[in-house]
PARODREN-164734 format. One record per residue (C-alpha): x, y, z; residue number from 1. Coordinates in Angstrom, 2 decimals, decimal comma. Layout:
+---------+---------+---------+-----+
:       u :       v :       w : seq :
+---------+---------+---------+-----+
:       X :       Y :       Z : NUM :
...
+---------+---------+---------+-----+
END
This chain:
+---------+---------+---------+-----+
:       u :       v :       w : seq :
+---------+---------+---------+-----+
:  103,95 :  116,92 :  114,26 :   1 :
:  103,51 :  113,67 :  112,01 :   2 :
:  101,26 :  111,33 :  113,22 :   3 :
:  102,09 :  107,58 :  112,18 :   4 :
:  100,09 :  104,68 :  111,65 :   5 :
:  100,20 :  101,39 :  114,03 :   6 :
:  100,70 :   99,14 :  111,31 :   7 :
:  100,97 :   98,76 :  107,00 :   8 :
:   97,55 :  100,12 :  105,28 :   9 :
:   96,32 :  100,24 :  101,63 :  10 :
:   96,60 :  103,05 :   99,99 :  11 :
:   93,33 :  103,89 :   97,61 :  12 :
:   94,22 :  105,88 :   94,17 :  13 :
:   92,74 :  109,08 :   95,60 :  14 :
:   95,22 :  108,92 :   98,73 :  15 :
:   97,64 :  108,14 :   95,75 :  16 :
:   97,15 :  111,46 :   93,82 :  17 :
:   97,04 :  113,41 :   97,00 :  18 :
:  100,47 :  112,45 :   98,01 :  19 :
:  101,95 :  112,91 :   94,70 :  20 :
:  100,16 :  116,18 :   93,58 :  21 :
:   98,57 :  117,99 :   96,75 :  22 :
:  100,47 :  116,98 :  100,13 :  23 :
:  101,51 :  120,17 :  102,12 :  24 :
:  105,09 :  119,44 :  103,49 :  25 :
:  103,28 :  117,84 :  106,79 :  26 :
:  102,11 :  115,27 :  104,64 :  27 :
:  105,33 :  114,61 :  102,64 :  28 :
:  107,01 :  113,98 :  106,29 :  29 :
:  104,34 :  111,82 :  106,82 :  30 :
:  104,65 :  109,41 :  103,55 :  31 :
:  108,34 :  109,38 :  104,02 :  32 :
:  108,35 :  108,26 :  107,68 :  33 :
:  105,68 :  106,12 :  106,65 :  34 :
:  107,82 :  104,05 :  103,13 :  35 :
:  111,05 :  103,83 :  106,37 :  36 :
:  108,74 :  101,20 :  107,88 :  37 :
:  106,10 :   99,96 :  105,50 :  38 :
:  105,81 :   99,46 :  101,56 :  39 :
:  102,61 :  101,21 :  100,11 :  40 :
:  100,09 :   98,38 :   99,69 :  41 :
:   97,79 :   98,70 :   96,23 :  42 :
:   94,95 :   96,89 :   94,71 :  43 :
:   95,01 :   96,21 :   91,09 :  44 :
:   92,86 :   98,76 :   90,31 :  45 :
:   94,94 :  101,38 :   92,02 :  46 :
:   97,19 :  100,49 :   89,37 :  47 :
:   94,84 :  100,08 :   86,64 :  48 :
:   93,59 :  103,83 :   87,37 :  49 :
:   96,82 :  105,48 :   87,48 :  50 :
:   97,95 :  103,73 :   84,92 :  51 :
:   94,62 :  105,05 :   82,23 :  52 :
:   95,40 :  108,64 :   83,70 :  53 :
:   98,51 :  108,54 :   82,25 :  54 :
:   97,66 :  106,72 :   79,05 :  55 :
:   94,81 :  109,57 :   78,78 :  56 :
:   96,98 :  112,26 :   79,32 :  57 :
:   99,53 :  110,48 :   76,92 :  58 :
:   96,85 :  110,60 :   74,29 :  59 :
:   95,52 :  113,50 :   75,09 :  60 :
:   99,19 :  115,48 :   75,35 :  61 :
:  100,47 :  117,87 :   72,68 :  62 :
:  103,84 :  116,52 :   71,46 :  63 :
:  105,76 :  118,76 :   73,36 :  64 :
:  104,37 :  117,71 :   76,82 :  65 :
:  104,66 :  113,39 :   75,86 :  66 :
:  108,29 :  112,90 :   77,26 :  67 :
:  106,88 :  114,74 :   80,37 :  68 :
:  103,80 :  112,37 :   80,42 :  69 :
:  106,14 :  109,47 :   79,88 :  70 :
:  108,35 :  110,52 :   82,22 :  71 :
:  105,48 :  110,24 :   84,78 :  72 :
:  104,63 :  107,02 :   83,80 :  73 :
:  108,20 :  105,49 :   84,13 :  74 :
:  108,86 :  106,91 :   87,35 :  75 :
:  105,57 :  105,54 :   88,35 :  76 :
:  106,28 :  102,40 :   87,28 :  77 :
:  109,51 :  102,40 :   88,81 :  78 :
:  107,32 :  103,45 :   92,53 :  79 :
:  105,18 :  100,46 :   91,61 :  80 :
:  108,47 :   97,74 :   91,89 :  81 :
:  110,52 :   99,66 :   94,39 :  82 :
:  107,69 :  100,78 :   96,93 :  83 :
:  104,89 :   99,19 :   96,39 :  84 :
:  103,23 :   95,74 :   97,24 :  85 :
:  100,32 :   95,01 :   94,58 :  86 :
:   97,67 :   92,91 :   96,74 :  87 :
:   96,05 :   89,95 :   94,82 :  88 :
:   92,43 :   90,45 :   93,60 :  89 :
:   90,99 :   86,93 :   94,15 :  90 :
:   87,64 :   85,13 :   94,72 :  91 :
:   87,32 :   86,48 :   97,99 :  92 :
:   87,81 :   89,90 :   96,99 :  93 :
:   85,88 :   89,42 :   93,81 :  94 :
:   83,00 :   87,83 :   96,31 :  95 :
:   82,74 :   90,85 :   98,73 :  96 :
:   82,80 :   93,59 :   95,45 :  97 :
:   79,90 :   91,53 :   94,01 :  98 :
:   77,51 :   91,58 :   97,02 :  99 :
:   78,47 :   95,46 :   97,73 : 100 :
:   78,03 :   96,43 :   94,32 : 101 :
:   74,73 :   94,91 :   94,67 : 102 :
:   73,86 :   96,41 :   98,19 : 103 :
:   75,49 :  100,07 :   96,57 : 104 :
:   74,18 :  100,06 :   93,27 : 105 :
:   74,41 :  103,96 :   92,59 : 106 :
:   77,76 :  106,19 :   93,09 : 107 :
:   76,85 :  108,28 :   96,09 : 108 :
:   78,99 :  111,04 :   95,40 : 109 :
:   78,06 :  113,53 :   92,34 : 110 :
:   79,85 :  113,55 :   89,32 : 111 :
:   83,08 :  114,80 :   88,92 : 112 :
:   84,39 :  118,18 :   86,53 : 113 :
:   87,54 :  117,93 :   84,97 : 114 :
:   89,12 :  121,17 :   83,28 : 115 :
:   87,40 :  119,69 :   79,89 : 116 :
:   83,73 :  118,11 :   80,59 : 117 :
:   81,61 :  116,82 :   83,59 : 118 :
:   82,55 :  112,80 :   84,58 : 119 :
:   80,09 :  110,90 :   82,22 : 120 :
:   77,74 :  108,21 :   83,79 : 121 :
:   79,67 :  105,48 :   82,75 : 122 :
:   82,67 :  106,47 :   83,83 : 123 :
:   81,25 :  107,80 :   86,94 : 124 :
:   79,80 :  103,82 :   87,59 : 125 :
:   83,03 :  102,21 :   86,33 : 126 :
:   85,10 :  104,75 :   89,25 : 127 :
:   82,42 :  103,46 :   91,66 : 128 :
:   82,81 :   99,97 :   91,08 : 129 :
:   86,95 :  100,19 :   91,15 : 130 :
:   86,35 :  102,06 :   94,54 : 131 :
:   84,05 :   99,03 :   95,81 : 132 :
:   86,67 :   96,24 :   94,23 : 133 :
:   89,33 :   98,53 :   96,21 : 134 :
:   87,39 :   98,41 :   99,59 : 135 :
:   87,13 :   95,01 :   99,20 : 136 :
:   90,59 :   94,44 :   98,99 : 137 :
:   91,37 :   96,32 :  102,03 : 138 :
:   88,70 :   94,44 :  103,73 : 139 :
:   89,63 :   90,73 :  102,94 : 140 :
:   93,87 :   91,65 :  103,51 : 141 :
:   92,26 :   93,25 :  106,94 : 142 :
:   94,21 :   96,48 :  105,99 : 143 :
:   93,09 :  100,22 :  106,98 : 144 :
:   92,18 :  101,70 :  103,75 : 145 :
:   93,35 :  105,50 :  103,24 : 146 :
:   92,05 :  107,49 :  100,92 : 147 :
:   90,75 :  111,23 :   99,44 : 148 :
:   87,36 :  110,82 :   98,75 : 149 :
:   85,46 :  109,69 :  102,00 : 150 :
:   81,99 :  110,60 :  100,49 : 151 :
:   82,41 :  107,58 :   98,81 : 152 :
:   84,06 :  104,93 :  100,83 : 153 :
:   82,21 :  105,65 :  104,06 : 154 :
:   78,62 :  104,71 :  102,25 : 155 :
:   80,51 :  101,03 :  102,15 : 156 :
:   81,43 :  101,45 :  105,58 : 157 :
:   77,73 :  101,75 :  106,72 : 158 :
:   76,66 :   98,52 :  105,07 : 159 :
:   79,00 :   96,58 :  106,28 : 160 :
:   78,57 :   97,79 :  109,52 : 161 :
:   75,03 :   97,51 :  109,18 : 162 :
:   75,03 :   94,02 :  107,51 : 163 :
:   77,83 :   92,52 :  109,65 : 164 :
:   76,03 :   89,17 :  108,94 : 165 :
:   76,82 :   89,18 :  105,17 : 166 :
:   80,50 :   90,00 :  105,35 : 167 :
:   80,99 :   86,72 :  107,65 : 168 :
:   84,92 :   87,30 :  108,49 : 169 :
:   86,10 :   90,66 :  107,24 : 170 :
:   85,42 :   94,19 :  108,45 : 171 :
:   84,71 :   96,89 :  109,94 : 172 :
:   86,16 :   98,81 :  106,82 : 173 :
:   88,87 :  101,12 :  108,68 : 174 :
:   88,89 :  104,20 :  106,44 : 175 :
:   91,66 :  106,70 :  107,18 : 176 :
:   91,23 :  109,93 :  105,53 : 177 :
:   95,08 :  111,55 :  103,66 : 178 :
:   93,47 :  114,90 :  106,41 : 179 :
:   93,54 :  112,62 :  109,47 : 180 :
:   97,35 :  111,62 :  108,52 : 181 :
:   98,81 :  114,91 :  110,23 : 182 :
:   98,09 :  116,97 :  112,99 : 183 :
+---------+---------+---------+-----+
END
């Protein structure tokens, strides 16, 4: 049974990944109903993430697997301008990520292990701060946000819901897990 959303919701690059390496065939069902009514819409950084996986694994590739890695990265790019509606970072956005990034200063989820070394504390930070710049951006286009990785968005959640007074105009952050998609 596919469940379906009451309305158009940013997508974070987590809920991204999920639908394009992981979804069962529930979840496919789901995403396709989903793109009949609404365009996926992305943050910048979305874009700017996906985008330096695939430059990594470009760089990283042996020659024989590059046209595959290219591949990716045109088809992507072809989602991007066919599917997708990239939402404007602007002051407001910028405003919001600021004052959380203060309020969340340290990644509340543990590092990440890919198959070649542990996530590094910079790049741990700099995912951190895309998922706060992301949140914002869901918050100040008063979209749901769904996503993969709720250990990190729901921390945001909390403050804003706890500091209703500092986010004068936006919120509650409505987080909707890629899980909750399909029953």
């Amino acid at each position: 049974m596919t469940t379906m959303l009451f309305g158009a919701a940013m997508f974070d690059t987590s809920a991204q990944s999920y639908f394009a390496r992981y979804a069962d065939e529930s979840a496919k069902k789901w995403l396709t109903a989903y793109l009949q009514q609404f365009r996926l819409h992305l943050c910048p950084l979305t874009v700017v993430e996906r985008m330096r996986g695939y430059w990594t694994l470009l760089l990283r590739s042996v020659p024989t697997r590059q046209n595959e890695v290219e591949q990716a990265m045109a088809e992507y790019q072809i989602h991007l301008r066919d599917d997708c509606n990239v939402l404007p970072f602007d002051s407001d956005c910028a405003l919001i990520s600021a004052e959380l990034m203060a309020l969340n200063s340290s990644p509340p989820s543990p590092p990440r292990r890919s198959h070649q070394a542990a996530e590094s504390r910079q790049d741990r930070l700099s995912r951190w701060r895309f998922d706060i710049m992301i949140a914002a951006t869901a918050l100040v286009h008063n979209l749901p946000l769904i996503h993969n990785n709720p250990q990190d968005f729901e921390s945001l959640r909390m403050v804003i819901e706890l500091l209703p007074e500092r986010f004068p105009g936006v919120g509650p952050l409505n987080l909707i897990s890629v899980k909750r998609l399909t029953a």
